[in-house]
C-alpha positions in Angstrom: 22.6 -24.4 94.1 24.8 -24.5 91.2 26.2 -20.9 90.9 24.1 -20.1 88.5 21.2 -17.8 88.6 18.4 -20.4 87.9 19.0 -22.0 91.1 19.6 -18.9 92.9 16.5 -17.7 92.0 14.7 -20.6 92.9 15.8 -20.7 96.4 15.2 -16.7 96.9 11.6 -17.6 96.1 11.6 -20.6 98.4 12.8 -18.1 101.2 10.1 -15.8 100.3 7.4 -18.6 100.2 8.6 -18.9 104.3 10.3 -22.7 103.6 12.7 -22.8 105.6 15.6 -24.3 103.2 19.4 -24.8 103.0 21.2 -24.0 99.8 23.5 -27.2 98.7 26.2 -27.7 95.7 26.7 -30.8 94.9 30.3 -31.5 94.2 30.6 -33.6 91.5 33.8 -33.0 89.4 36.7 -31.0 90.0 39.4 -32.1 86.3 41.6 -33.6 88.1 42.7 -34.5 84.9 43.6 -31.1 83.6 41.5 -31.5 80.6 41.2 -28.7 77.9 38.3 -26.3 78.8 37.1 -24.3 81.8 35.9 -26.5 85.1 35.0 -23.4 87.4 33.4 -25.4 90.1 35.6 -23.1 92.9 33.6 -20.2 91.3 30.7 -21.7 91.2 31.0 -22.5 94.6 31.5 -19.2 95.3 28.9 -17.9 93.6 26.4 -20.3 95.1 27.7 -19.4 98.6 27.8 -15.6 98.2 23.9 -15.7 97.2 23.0 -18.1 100.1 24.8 -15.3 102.1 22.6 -12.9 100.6 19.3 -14.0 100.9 20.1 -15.7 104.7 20.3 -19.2 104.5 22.5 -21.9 105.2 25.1 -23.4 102.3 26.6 -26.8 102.2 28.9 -28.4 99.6 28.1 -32.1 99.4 30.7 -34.0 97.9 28.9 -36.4 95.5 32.1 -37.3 92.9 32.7 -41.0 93.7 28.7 -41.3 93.1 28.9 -38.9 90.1 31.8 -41.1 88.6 30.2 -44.1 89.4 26.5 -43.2 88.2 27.5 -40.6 85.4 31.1 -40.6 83.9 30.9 -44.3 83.4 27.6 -44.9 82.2 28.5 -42.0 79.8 32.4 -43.7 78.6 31.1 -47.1 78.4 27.9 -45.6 76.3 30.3 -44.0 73.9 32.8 -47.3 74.0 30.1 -49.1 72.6 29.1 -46.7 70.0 26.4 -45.5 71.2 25.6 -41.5 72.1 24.4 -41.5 75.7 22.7 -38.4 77.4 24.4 -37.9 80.9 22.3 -34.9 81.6 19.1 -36.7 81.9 21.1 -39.6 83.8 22.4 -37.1 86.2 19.4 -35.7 87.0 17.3 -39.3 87.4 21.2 -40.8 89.4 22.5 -37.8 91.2 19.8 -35.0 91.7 17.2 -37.5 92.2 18.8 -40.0 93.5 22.0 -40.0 95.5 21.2 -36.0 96.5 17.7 -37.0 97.2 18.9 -39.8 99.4 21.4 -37.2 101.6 18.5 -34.6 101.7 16.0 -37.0 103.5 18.7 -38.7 105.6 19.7 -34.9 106.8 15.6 -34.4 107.7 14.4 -32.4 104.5 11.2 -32.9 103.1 12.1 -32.2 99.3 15.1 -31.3 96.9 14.5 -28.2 94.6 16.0 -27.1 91.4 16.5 -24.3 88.9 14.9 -26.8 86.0 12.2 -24.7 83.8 9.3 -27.5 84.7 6.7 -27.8 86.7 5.6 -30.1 89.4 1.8 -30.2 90.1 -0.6 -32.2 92.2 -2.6 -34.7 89.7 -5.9 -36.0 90.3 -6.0 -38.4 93.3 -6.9 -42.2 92.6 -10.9 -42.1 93.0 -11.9 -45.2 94.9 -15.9 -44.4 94.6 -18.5 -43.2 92.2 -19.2 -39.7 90.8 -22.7 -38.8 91.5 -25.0 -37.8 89.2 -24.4 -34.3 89.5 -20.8 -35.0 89.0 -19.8 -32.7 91.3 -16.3 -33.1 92.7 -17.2 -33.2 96.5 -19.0 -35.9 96.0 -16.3 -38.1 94.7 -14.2 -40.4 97.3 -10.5 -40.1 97.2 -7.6 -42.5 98.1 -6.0 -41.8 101.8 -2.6 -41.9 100.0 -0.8 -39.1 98.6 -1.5 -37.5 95.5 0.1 -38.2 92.6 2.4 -35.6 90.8 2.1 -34.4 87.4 4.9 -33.0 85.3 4.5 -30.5 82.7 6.7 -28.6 80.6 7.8 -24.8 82.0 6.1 -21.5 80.8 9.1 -20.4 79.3 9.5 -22.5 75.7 12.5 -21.6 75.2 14.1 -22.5 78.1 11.9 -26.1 79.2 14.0 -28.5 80.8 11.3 -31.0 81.4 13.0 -33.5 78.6 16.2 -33.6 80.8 13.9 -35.6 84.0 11.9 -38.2 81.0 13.5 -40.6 83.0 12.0 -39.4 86.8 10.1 -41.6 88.8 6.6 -40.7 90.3 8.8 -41.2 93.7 11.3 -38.7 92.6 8.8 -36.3 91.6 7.1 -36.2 94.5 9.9 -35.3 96.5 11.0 -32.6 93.5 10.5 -28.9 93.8 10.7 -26.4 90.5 10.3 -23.1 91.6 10.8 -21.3 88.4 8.9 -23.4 86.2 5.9 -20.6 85.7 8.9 -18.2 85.2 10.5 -16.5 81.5 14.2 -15.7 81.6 14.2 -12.4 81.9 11.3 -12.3 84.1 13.9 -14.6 86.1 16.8 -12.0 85.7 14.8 -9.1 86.7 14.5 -10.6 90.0 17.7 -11.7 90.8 19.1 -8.3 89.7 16.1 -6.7 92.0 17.4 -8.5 94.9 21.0 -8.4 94.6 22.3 -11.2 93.5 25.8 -11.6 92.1 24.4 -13.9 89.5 21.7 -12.4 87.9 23.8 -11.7 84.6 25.9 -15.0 84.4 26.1 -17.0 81.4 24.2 -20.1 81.3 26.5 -23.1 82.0 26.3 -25.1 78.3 28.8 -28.0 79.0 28.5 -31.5 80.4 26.7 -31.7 83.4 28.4 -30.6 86.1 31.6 -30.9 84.2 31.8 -27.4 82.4 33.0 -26.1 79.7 35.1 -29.1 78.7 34.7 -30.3 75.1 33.0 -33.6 75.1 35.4 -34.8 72.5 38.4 -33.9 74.9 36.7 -35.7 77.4 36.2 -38.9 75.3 40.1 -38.7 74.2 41.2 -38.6 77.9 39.2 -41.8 78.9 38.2 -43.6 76.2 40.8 -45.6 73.8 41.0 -44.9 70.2 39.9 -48.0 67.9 40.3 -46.7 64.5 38.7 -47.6 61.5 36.9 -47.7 57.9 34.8 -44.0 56.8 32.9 -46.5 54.2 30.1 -44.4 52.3 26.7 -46.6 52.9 25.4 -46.0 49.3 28.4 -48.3 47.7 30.3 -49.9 50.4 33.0 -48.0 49.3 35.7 -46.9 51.5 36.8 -43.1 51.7 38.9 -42.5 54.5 39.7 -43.5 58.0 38.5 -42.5 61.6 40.2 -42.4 64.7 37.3 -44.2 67.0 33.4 -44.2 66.3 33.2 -42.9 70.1 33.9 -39.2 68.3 30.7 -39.6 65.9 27.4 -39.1 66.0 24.3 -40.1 63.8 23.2 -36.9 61.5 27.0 -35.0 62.0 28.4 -33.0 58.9 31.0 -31.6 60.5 34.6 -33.0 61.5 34.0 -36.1 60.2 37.7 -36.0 58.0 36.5 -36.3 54.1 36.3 -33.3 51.4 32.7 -32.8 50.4 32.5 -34.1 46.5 33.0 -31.7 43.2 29.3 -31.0 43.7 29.8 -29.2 47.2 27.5 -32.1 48.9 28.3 -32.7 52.2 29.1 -35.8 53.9 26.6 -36.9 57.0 27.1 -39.9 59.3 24.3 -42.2 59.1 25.3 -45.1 61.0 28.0 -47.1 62.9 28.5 -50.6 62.2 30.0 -52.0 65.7 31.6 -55.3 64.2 34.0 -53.5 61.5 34.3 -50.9 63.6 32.8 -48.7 60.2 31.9 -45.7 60.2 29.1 -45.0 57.6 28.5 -41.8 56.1 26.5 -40.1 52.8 25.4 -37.3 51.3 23.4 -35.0 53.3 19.8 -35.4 51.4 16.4 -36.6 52.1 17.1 -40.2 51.0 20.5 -40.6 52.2 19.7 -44.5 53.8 19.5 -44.2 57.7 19.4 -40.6 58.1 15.6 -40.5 58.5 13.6 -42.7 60.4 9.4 -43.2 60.3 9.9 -46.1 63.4 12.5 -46.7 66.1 12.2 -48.9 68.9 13.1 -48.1 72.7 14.1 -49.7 75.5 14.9 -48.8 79.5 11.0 -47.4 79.5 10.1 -44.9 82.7 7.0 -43.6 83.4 6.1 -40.8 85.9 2.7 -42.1 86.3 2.6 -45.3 86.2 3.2 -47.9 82.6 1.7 -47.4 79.6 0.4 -50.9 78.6 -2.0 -50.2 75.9 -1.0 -48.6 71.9 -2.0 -44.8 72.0 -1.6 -41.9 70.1 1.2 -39.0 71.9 3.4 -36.9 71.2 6.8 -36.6 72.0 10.5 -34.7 71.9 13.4 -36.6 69.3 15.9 -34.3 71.2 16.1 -31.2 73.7 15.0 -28.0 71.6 13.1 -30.0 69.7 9.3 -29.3 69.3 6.9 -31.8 70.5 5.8 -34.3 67.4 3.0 -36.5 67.0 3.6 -40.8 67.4 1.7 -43.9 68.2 2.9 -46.0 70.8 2.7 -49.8 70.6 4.3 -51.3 73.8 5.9 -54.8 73.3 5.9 -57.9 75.5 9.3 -57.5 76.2 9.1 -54.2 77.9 10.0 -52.0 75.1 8.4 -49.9 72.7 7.7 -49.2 68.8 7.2 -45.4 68.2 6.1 -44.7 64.7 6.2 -41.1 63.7 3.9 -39.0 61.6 6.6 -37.7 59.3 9.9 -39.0 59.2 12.7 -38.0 61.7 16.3 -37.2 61.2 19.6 -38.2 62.6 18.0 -40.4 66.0 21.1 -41.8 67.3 20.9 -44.9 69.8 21.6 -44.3 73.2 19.7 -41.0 73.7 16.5 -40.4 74.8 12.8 -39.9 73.8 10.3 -37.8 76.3 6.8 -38.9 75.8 4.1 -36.4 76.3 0.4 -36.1 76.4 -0.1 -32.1 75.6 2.0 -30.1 77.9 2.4 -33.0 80.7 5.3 -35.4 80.1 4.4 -39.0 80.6 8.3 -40.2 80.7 10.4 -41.6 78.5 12.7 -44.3 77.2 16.1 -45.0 75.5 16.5 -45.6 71.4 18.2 -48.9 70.7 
């Protein structure tokens, strides 16, 4: 329970399913630092406790921040140190959720963790270890004694799906995963938490880092990461046209803040690439042909799949980005363990280090890492 009112919710219907549950927050960060921006983990807390007290359940806070440091912070500085633009949302959700939270919640006897994610968890077809008949019936097909498999799929609510934040889920970590809302709209969500009482049912959604706050992720980066400035050289020419303070502050496809005028023309300046060696930052005119900014085939790395590996080229779709729609791509896996995804129409602005979510309709196979 993070103090917000997706989580709330989700427990209230847990209660009202009869699961007997205990509402956790997982103490992650605290700014010790004193960084810019609001960290209201104490009110979240709060919050989180002061619903648990309403609907009758137990609350714990479960201090995770060595782990979250460990598994999140520094996977996230030393992603950015090396120019890349990692997601710590999906890591913290595969690492801490998933994974050291997971690992408490069985130690402490619990069967599952559950969430406030807009996704939905459902039982696939077991593994059939006999012949269909020919009346194809199903009761006349033999199943495997082992557990089902689980499916993900995106939640009801487009606007809200999270399932692109747990790509990088294991069929082990689904299985143990619970997403109550995920047949659920927002307001749908709202009405019942406001039905019931709950002192969150008209909090803003949390938009910073996760489990950080509201902290600026470029005041984050200048606290822990050390400035190594540089070239702005536009890629067209080779020309330099400025100076940067550190590529760790730049993104692939960002217009704004980059430190140079737009020309006479009123064209704007876009960062299309980062070239590590120089420490350059390259940047060009905002346009359909501006070189790097629009990609028809990336490769990626760190593959994870929720049902098992893809070994064979196949047509899918899949998400560039969260918010993003879902876009057609071919698949070609590689002997190495990574993958070329070629897209039907071109893509913009896909920066290394974030993270593609493959999907076959609505159900999301997994994903991987852009190198």
């Amino acid at each position: 329970m993070s103090g917000g009112v997706d989580s709330s919710v989700a427990a209230l219907l847990l209660q009202q399913q009869g699961c007997d549950i205990v509402g956790a927050y997982m103490k992650n960060w605290i700014n010790e630092d004193n960084l810019p921006g609001d960290c209201p983990w104490m009110n979240d807390i709060n919050d989180a406790r002061a619903v648990a007290e309403r609907i009758g359940i137990e609350f714990r806070v479960v201090n995770l921040m060595r782990d979250y440091r460990r598994l999140v912070v520094d996977y996230l500085l030393d992603g950015y140190a090396r120019g890349l633009t990692p997601n710590p949302d999906v890591m913290c959700n595969r690492e801490i959720k998933f994974g050291v939270f997971r690992a408490y919640a069985k130690s402490e006897g619990f069967a599952a963790v559950a969430t406030g994610h807009y996704a939905r968890r459902v039982e696939a077809a077991t593994t059939i270890t006999g012949e269909v008949s020919s009346a194809g019936s199903a009761d006349s097909v033999q199943r495997s004694p082992n557990s089902p498999a689980c499916a993900l799929l995106e939640g009801v609510d487009k606007n809200k799906d999270q399932s692109y934040f747990l790509a990088l889920l294991s069929q082990d970590q689904l299985r143990d995963a619970r997403f109550p809302i995920g047949d659920l709209r927002k307001p749908e969500l709202r009405t019942i938490a406001a039905d019931h009482g709950l002192v969150t049912a008209q909090k803003k959604d949390s938009q910073g880092i996760c489990f950080i706050g509201e902290v600026k992720m470029q005041d984050f980066l200048r606290a822990y990461v050390p400035d190594v400035p540089g070239p702005i050289v536009r890629a067209t020419d080779g020309k330099e046209i400025g100076r940067h303070r550190g590529l760790h502050y730049y993104t692939i496809g960002q217009r704004k803040g980059i430190g140079i005028p737009s020309n006479t023309d009123f064209k704007a300046y876009v960062v299309v690439g980062k070239r590590i060696a120089d420490h350059s930052l390259l940047v060009a005119f905002d346009t359909p042909d501006a070189p790097g900014l629009f990609v028809s085939e990336v490769r990626v790395q760190a593959l994870s799949w929720i049902g098992g590996p893809m070994r064979d080229a196949r047509a899918l779709e899949g998400r560039v980005r969260y918010r993003d729609p879902r876009i057609p791509l071919e698949f070609f896996p590689e002997v190495d363990g990574t993958a070329t995804i070629r897209f039907r129409t071109p893509q913009r602005a896909l920066a290394s280090g974030q993270i593609l979510a493959l999907y076959e309709g609505e159900q999301l196979l997994g994903g991987g890492v852009y190198m």
